[in-house]
HTML snippet that shows the backbone in 3Dmol.js (N, CA, C, O; Angstrom):
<script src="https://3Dmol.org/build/3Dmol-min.js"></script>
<div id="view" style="width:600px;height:400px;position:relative"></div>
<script>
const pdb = `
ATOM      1  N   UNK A   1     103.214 106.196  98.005  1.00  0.00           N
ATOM      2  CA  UNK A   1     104.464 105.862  98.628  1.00  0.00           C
ATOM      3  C   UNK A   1     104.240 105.091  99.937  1.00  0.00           C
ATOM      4  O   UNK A   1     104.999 104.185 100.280  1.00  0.00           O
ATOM      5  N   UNK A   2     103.251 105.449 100.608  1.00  0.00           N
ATOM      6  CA  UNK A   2     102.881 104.953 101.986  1.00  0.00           C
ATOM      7  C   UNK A   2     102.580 103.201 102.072  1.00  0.00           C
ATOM      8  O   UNK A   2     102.792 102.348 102.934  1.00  0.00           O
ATOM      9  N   UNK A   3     101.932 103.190 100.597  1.00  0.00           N
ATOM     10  CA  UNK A   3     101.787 101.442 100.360  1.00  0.00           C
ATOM     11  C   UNK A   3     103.272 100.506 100.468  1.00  0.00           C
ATOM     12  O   UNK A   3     103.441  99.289 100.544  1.00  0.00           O
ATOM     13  N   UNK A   4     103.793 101.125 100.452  1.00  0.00           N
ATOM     14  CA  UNK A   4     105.456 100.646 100.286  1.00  0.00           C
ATOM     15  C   UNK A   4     106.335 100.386 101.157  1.00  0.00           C
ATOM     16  O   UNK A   4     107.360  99.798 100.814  1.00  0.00           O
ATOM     17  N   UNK A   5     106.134 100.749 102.411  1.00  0.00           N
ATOM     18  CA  UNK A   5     106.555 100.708 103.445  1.00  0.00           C
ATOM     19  C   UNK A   5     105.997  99.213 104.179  1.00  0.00           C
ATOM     20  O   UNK A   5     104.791  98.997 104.293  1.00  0.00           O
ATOM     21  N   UNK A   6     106.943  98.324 104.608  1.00  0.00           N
ATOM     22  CA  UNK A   6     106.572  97.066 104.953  1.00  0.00           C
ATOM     23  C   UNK A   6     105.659  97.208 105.908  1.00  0.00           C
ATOM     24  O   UNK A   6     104.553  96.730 105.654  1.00  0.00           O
ATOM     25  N   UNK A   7     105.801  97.703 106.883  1.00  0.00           N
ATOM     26  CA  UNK A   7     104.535  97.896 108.275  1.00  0.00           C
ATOM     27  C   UNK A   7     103.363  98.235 107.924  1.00  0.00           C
ATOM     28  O   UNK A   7     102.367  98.049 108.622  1.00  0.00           O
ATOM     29  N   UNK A   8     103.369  98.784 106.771  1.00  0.00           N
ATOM     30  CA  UNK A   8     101.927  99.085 105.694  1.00  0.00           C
ATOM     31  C   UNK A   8     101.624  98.241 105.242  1.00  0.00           C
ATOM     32  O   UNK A   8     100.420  98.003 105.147  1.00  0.00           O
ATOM     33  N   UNK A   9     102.647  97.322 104.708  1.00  0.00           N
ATOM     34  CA  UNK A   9     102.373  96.197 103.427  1.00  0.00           C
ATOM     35  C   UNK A   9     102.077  94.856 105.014  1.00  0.00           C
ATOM     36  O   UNK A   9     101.229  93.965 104.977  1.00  0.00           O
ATOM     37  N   UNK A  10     102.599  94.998 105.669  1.00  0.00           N
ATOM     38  CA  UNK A  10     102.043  93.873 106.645  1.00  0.00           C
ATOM     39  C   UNK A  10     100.696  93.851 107.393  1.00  0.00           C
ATOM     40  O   UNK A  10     100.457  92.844 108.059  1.00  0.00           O
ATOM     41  N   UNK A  11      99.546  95.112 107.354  1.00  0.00           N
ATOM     42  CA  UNK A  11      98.449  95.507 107.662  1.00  0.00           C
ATOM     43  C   UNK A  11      97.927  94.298 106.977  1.00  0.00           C
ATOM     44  O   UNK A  11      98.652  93.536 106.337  1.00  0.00           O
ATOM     45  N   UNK A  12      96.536  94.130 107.145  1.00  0.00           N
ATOM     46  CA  UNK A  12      95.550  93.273 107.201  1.00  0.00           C
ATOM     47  C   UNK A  12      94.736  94.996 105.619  1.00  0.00           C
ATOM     48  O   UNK A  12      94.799  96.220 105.504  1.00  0.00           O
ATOM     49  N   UNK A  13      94.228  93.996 104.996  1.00  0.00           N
ATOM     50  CA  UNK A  13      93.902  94.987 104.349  1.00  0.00           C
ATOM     51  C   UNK A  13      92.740  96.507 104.254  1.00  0.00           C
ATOM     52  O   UNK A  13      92.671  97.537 103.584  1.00  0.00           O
ATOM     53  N   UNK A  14      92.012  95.879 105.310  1.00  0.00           N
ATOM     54  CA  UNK A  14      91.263  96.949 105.995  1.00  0.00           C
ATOM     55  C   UNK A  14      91.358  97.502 107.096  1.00  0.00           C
ATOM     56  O   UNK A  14      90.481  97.890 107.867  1.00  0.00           O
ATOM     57  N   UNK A  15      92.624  97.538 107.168  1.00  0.00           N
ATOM     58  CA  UNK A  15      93.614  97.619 108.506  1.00  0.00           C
ATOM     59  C   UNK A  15      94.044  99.098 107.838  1.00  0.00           C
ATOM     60  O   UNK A  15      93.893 100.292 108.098  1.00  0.00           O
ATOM     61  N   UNK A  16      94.606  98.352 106.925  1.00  0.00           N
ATOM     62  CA  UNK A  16      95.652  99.540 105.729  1.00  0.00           C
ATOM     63  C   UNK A  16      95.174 100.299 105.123  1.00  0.00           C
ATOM     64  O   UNK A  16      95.735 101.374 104.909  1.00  0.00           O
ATOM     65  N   UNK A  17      93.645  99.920 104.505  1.00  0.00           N
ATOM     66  CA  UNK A  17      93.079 101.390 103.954  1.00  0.00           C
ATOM     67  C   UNK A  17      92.737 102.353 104.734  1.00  0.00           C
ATOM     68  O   UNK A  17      93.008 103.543 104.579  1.00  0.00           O
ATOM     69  N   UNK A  18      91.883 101.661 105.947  1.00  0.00           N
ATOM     70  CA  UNK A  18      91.701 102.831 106.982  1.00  0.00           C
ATOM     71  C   UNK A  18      92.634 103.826 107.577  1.00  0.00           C
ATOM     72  O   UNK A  18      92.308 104.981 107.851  1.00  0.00           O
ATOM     73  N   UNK A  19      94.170 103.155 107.815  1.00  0.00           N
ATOM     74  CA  UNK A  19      95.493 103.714 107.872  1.00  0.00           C
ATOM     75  C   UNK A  19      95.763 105.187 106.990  1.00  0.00           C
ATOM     76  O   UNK A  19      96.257 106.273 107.292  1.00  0.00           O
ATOM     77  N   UNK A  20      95.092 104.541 105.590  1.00  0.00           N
ATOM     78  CA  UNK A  20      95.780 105.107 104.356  1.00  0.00           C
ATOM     79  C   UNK A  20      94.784 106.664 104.120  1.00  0.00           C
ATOM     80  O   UNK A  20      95.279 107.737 103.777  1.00  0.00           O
ATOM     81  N   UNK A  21      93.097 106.389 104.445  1.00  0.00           N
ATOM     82  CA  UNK A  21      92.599 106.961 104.447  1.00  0.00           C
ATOM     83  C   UNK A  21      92.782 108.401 105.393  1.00  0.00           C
ATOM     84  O   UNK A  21      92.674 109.529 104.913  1.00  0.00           O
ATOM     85  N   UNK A  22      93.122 108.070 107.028  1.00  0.00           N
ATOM     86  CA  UNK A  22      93.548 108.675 107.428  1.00  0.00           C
ATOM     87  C   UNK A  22      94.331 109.600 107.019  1.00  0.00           C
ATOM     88  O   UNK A  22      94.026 110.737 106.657  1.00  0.00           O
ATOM     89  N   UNK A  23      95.541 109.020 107.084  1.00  0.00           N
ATOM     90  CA  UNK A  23      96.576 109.757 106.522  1.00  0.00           C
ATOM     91  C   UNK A  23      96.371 110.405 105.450  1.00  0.00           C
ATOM     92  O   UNK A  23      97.340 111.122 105.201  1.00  0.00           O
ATOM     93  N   UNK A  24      95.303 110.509 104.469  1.00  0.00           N
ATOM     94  CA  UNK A  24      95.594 111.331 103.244  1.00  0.00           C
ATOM     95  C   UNK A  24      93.958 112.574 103.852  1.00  0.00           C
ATOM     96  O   UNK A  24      93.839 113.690 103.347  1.00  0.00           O
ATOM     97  N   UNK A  25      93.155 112.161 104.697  1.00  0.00           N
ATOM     98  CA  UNK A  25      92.108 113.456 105.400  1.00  0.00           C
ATOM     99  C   UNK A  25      93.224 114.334 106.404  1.00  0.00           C
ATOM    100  O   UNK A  25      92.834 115.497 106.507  1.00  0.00           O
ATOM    101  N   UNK A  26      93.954 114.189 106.839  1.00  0.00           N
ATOM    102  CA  UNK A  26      95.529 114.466 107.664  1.00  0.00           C
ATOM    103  C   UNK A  26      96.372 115.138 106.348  1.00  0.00           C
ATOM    104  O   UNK A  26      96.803 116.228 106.726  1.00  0.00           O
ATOM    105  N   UNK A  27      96.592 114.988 105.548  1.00  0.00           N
ATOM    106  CA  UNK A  27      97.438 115.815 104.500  1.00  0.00           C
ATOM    107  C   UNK A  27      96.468 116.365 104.108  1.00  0.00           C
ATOM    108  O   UNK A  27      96.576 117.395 104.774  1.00  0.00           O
ATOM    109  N   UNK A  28      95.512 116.506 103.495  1.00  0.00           N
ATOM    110  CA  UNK A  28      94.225 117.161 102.777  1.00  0.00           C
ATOM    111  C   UNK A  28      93.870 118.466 104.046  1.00  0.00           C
ATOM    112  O   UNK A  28      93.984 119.663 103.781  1.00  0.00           O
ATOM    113  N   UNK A  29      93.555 118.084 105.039  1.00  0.00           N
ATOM    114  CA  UNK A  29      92.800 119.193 106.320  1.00  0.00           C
ATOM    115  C   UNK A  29      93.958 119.960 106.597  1.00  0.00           C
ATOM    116  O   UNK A  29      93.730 121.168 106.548  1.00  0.00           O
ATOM    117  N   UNK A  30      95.636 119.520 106.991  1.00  0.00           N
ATOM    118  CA  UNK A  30      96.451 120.074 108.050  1.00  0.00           C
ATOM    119  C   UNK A  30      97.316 120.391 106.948  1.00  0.00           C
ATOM    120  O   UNK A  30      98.343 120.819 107.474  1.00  0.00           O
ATOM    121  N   UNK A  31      97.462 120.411 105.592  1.00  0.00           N
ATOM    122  CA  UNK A  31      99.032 120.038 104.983  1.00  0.00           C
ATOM    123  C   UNK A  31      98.631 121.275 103.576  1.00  0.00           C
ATOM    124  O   UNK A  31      99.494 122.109 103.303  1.00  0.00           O
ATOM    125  N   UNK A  32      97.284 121.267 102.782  1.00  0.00           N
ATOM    126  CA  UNK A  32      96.970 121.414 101.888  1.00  0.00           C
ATOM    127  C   UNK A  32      97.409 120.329 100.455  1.00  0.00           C
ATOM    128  O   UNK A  32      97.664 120.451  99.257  1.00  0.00           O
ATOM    129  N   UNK A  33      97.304 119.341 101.405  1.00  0.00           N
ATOM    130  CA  UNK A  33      96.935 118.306 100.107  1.00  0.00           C
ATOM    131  C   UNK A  33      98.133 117.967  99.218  1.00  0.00           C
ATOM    132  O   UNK A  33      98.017 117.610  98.045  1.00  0.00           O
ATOM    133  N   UNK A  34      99.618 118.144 100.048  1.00  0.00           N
ATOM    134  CA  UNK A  34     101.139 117.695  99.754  1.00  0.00           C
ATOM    135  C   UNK A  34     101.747 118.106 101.085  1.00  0.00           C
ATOM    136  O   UNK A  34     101.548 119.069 101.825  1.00  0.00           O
ATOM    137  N   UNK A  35     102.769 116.771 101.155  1.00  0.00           N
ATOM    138  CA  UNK A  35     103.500 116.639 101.982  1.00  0.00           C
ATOM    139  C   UNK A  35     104.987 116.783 101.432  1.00  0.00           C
ATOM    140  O   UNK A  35     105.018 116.719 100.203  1.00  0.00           O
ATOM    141  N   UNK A  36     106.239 116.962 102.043  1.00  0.00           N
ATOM    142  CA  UNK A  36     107.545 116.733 100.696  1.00  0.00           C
ATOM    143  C   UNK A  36     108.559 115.962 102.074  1.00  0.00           C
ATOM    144  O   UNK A  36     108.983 116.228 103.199  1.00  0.00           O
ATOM    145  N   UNK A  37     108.559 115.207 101.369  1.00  0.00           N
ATOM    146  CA  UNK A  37     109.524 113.586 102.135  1.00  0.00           C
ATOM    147  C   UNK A  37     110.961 113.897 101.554  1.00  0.00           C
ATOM    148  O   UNK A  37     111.178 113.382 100.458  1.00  0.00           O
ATOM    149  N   UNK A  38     112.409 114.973 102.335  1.00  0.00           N
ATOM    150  CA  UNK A  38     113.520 114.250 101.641  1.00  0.00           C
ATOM    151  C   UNK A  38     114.121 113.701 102.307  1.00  0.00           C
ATOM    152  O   UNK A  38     114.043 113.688 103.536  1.00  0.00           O
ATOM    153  N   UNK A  39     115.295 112.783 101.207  1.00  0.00           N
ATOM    154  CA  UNK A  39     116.126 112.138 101.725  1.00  0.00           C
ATOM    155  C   UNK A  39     117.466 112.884 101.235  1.00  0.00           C
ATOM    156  O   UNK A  39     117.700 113.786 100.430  1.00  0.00           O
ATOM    157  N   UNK A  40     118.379 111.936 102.260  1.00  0.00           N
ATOM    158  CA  UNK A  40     119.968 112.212 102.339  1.00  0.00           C
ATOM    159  C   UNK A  40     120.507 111.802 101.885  1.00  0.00           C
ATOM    160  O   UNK A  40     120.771 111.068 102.837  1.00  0.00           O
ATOM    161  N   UNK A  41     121.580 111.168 100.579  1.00  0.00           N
ATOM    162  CA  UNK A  41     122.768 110.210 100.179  1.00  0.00           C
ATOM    163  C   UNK A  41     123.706 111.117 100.783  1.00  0.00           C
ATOM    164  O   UNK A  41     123.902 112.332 100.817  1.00  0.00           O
ATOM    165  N   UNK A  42     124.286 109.905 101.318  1.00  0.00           N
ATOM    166  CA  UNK A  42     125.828 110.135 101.599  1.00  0.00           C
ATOM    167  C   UNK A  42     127.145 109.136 100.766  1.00  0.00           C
ATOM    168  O   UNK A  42     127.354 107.972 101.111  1.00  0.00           O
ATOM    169  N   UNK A  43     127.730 109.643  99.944  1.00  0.00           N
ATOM    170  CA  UNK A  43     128.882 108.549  99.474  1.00  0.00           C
ATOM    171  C   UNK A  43     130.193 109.010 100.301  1.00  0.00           C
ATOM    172  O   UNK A  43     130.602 110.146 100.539  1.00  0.00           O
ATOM    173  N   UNK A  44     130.740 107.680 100.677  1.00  0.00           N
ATOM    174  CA  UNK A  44     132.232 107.897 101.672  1.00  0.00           C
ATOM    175  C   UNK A  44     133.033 106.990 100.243  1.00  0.00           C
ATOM    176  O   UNK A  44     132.494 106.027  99.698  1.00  0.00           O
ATOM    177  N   UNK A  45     134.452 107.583  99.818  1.00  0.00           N
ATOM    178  CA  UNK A  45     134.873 106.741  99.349  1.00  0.00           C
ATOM    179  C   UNK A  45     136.265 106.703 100.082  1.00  0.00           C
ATOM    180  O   UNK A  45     136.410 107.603 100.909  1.00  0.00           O
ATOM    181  N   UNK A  46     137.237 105.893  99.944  1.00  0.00           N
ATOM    182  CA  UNK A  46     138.401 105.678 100.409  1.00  0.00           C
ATOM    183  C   UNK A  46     139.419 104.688  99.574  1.00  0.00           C
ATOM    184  O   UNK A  46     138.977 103.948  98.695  1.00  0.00           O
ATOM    185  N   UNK A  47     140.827 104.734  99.919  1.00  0.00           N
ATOM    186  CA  UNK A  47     141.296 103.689  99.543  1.00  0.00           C
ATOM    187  C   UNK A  47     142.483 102.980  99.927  1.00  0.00           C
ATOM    188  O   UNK A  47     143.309 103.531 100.656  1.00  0.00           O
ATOM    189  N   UNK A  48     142.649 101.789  99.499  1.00  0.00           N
ATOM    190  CA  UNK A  48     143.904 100.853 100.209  1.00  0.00           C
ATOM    191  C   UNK A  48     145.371 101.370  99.959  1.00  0.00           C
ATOM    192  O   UNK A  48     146.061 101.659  98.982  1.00  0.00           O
ATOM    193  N   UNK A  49     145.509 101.340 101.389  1.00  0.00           N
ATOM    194  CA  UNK A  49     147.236 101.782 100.794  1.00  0.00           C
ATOM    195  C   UNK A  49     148.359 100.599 100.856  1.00  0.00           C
ATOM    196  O   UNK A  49     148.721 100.140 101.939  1.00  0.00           O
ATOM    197  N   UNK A  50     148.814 100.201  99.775  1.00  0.00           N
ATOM    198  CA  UNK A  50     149.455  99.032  99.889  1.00  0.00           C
ATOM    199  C   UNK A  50     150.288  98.814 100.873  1.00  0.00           C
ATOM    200  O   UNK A  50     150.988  99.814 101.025  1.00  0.00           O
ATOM    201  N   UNK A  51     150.570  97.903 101.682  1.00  0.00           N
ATOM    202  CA  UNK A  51     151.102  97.357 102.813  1.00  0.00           C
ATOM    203  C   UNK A  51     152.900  97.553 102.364  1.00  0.00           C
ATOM    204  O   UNK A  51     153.400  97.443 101.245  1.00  0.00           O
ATOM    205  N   UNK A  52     153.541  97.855 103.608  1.00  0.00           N
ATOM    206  CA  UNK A  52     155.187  98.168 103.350  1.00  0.00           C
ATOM    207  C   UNK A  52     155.496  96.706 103.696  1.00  0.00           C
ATOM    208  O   UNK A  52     154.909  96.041 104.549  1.00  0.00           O
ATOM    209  N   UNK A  53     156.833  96.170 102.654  1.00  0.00           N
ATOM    210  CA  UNK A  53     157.425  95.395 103.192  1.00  0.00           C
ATOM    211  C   UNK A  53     158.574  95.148 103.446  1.00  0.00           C
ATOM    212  O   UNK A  53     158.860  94.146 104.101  1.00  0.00           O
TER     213      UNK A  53
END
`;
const viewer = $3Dmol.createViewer("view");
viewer.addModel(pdb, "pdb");
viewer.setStyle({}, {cartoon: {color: "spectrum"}});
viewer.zoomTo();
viewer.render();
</script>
């Protein structure tokens, strides 16, 4: 997932593995080897109320 992120994808490529490497001796030592990323949807819906004339 981490490759995916543009500031990742804009690394120089041995920029980015070393990045990548990190980060996965950092989940492996401190985490046990999973991290859990969520996200939020929010849907707003609404609607037009026809104009009086």
């Amino acid at each position: 997932m981490l490759r995916t992120y543009s500031g990742h994808r804009a690394l120089p490529p041995q920029a980015r593995e070393g990045l990548l490497e990190c980060i996965a001796r950092l989940i492996e030592g401190r985490y046990g080897g999973r991290v859990t990323k969520r996200y939020l949807t929010e849907l707003r819906v609404s609607r037009t109320v026809p104009a009086l004339r």
